[in-house]
C-alpha positions in Angstrom: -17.1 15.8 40.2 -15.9 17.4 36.5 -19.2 18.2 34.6 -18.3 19.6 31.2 -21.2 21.5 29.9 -22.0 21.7 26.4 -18.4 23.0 25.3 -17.8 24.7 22.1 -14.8 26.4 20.8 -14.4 28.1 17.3 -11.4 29.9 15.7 -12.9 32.1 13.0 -14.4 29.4 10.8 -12.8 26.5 12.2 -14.5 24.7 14.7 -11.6 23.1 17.6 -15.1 22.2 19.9 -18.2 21.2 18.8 -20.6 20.8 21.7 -18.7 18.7 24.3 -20.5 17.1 27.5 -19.8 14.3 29.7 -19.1 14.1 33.5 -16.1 13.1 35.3 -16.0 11.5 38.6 -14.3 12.6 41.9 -11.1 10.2 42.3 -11.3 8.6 38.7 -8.5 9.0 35.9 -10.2 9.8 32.6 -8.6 9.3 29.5 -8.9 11.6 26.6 -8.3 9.9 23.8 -7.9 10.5 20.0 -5.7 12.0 16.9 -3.7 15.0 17.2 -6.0 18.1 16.5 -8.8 16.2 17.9 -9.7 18.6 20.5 -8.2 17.5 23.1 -5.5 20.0 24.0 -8.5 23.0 23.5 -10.5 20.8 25.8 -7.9 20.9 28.6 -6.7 24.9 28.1 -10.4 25.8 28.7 -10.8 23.7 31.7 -7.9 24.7 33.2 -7.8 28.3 32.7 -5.3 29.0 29.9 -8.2 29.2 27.3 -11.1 31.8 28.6 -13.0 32.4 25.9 -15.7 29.8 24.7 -19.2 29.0 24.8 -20.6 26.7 27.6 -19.5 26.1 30.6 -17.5 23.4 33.0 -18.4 23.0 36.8 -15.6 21.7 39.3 -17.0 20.5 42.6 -20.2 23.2 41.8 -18.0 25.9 40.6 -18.1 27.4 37.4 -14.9 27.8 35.5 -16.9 30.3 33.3 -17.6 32.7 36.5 -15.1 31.7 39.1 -11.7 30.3 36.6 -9.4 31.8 39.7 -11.0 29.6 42.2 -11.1 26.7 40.2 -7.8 26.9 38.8 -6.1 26.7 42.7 -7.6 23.2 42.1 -5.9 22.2 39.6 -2.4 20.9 38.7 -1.6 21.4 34.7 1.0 19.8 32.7 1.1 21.1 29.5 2.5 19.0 26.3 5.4 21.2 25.7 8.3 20.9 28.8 8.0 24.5 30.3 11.1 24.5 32.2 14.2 27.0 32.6 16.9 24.9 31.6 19.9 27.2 33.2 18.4 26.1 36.7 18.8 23.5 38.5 16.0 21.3 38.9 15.5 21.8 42.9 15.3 25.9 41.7 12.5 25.1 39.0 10.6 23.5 41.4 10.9 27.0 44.3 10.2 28.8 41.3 6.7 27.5 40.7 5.6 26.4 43.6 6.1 30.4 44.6 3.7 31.1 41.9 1.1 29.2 43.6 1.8 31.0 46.7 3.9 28.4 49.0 6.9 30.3 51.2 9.6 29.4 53.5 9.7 26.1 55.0 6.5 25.2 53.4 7.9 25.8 50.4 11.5 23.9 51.2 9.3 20.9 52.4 7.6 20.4 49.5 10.2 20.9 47.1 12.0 18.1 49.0 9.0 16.0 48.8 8.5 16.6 45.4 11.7 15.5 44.1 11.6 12.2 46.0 7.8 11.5 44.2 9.0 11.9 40.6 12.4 10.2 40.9 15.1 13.3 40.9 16.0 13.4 44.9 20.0 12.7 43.8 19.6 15.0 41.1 17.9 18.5 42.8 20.8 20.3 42.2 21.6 19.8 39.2 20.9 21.8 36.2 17.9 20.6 33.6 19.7 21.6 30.3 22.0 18.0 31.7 18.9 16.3 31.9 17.9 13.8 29.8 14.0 13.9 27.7 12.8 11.6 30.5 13.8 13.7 33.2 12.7 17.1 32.0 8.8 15.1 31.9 9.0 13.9 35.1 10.3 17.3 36.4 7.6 19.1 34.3 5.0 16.9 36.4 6.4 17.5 39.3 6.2 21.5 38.9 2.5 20.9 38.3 2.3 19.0 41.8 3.6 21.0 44.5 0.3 22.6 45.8 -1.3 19.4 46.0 -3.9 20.0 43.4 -7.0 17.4 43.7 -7.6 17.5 40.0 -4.2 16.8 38.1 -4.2 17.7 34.0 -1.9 15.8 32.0 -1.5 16.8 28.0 0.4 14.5 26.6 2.7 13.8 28.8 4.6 11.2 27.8 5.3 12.3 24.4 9.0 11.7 22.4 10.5 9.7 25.6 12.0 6.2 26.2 10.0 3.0 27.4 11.9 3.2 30.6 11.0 7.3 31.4 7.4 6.2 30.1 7.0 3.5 33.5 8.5 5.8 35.8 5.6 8.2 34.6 3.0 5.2 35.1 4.4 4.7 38.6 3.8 8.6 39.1 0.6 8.3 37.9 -0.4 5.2 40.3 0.8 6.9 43.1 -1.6 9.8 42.4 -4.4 7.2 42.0 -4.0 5.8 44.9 -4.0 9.2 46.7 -7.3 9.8 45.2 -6.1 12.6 43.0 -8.8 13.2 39.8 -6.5 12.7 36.9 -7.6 13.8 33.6 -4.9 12.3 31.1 -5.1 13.6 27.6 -3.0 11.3 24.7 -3.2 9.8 21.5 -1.4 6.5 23.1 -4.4 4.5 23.4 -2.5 2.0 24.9 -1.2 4.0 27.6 -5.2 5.3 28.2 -5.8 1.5 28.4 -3.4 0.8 31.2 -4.2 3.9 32.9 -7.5 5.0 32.9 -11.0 4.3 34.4 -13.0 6.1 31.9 -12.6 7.4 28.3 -13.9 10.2 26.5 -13.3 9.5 22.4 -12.4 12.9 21.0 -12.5 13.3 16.8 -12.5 16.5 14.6 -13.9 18.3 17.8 -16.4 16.0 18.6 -17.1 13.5 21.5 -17.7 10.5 19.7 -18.4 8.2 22.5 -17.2 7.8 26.3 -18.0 5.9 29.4 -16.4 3.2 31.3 -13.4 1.1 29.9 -15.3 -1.9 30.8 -18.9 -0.9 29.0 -16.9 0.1 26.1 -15.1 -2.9 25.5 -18.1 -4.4 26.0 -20.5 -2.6 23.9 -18.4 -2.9 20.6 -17.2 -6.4 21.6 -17.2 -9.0 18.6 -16.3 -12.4 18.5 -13.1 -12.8 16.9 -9.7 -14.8 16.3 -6.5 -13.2 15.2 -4.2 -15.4 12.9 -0.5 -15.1 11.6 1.7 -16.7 9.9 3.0 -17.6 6.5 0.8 -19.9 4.0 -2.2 -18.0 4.6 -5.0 -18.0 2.5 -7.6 -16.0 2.4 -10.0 -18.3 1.1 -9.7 -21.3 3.6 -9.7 -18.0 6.6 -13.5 -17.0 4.8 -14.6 -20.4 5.6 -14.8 -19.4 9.0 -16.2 -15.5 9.6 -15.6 -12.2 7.9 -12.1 -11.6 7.8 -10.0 -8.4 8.0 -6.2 -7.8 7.6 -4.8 -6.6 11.3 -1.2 -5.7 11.6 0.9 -8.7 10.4 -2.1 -11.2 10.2 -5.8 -10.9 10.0 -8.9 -10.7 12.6 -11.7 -13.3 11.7 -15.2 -12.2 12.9 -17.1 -15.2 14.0 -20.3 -15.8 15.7 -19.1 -19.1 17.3 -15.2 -17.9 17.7 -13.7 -21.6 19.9 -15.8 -23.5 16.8 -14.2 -21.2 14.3 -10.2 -21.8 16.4 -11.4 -25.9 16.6 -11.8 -26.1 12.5 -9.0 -23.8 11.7 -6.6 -26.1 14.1 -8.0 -28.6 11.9 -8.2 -27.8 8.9 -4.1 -26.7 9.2 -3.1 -29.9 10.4 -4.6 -31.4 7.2 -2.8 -29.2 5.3 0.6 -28.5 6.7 0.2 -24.9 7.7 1.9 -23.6 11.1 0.7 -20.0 12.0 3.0 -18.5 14.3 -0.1 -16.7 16.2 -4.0 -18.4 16.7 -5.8 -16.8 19.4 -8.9 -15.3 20.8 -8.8 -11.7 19.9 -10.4 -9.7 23.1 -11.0 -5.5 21.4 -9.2 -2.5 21.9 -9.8 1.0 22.1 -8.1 1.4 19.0 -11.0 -1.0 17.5 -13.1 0.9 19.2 -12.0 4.6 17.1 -11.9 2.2 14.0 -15.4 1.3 14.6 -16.7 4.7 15.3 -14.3 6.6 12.5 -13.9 4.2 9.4 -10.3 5.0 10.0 -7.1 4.4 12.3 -6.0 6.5 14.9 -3.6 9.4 13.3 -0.7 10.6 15.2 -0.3 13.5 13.1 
């Protein structure tokens, strides 16, 4: 178990923490989820090491980082945002590189390299160099570096950040794999979609502050609202009022209703009578991105 203990972190004036606590559990994946500058990067650098001065503390399996951040930090696995990689090697030499830094020799050292390369996907390409990589590649690689002691608790910042849909699955299926291993994954990103897919728990991070966090399940449930979402051409936002408070969503609007199959039974019929065909008419189930809304007044920024 992650217990992070009343958290702060300040930069002169500016405040980057502002009092963080929650608990993660042993085995889970925990998303970290908000803007860029929310926090969440600070949040990560303190837990795993990179970041030593702050006020409160963080306890891994009963160990302080505060008083003992060279014990915990043989715990963790940390993949930073930014691909730290020396693009003149080749990818198999990366890989010996750091996993001599966490103190792994000869065949030890050969095994796991091996192994390694085979989990993220880059067994036929070990020997060749990274600058030849593409984006995709360098990621995977970069998680890989982060993997070769076996860490139980795995960091992730960002990771999938600037890369195509295709590199972004073979990260997922990394990811999975770790799951299933039981691996505690701590995924940090301002994709809520991907913290959707991924993640058992959520911690909403805003201007420094935990704005809310638990379960994905209790979430969705707690800020749940009957709804419908409609699109199409010929809308009008009279005859949509009829039914619930509307909103504009996207490319159509979300229509907040107490009584939501009523609400989609009258609209069917009330289109019919008038000749309207909405290319989209459905249930609308939230998301954490409605969630944020909720909480913020605002939509998630990316910058």
């Amino acid at each position: 178990m992650i217990e992070i203990v009343n958290v702060s972190k300040r930069y002169g004036s500016n405040t980057a923490l502002d009092d963080i606590q929650f608990t993660i559990e042993e085995g889970s994946c925990y998303g970290l989820v908000g803007p860029n500058g929310a926090g969440k990067s600070t949040l990560i650098k303190i837990l795993s090491g990179v970041l030593q001065d702050f006020e409160g503390d963080i306890m891994v399996q009963e160990d302080s980082v505060a008083k003992n951040r060279m014990k915990v930090k043989k715990r963790i696995g940390y993949i930073p945002q930014d691909i730290c990689l020396e693009e003149t090697l080749t990818a198999q030499e990366n890989l010996t590189y750091f996993g001599s830094l966490y103190g792994l020799r000869g065949r030890d050292l050969k095994r796991r390299t091996a192994e390694v390369l085979d989990q993220i996907g880059l067994k036929e390409r070990g020997k060749d160099k990274v600058l030849t990589f593409s984006g995709g590649m360098k990621r995977r690689l970069n998680i890989g570096c982060s993997l070769l002691h076996k860490p139980a608790i795995i960091i992730m910042d960002e990771p999938t950040v600037g890369i195509d849909p295709q590199s972004r699955n073979s990260i997922f299926s990394i990811i999975n794999q770790l799951k299933s291993e039981g691996s505690t994954i701590i995924y940090s990103s301002h994709y809520m979609e991907e913290v959707e897919h991924l993640c058992d728990s959520i911690g909403l991070i805003d201007k420094g502050k935990l704005i809310e966090s638990g379960t994905m399940e209790a979430l969705l449930a707690k800020y749940k609202k009957p709804s419908l979402f409609i699109a199409g051409d010929q809308l009008e936002i009279e005859l949509l009022s009829r039914h619930g408070h509307v909103e504009p969503k996207g490319n159509g609007f979300l229509i907040e209703s107490e009584r939501p199959l009523s609400a989609l039974q009258d609209l069917i019929g009330e289109f019919r009578k008038n000749g309207i065909e909405p290319s989209r008419l459905e249930l609308y189930q939230p998301k954490l991105e409605d969630i944020f809304f909720n909480l913020t007044g605002t939509q998630l920024r990316d910058s």
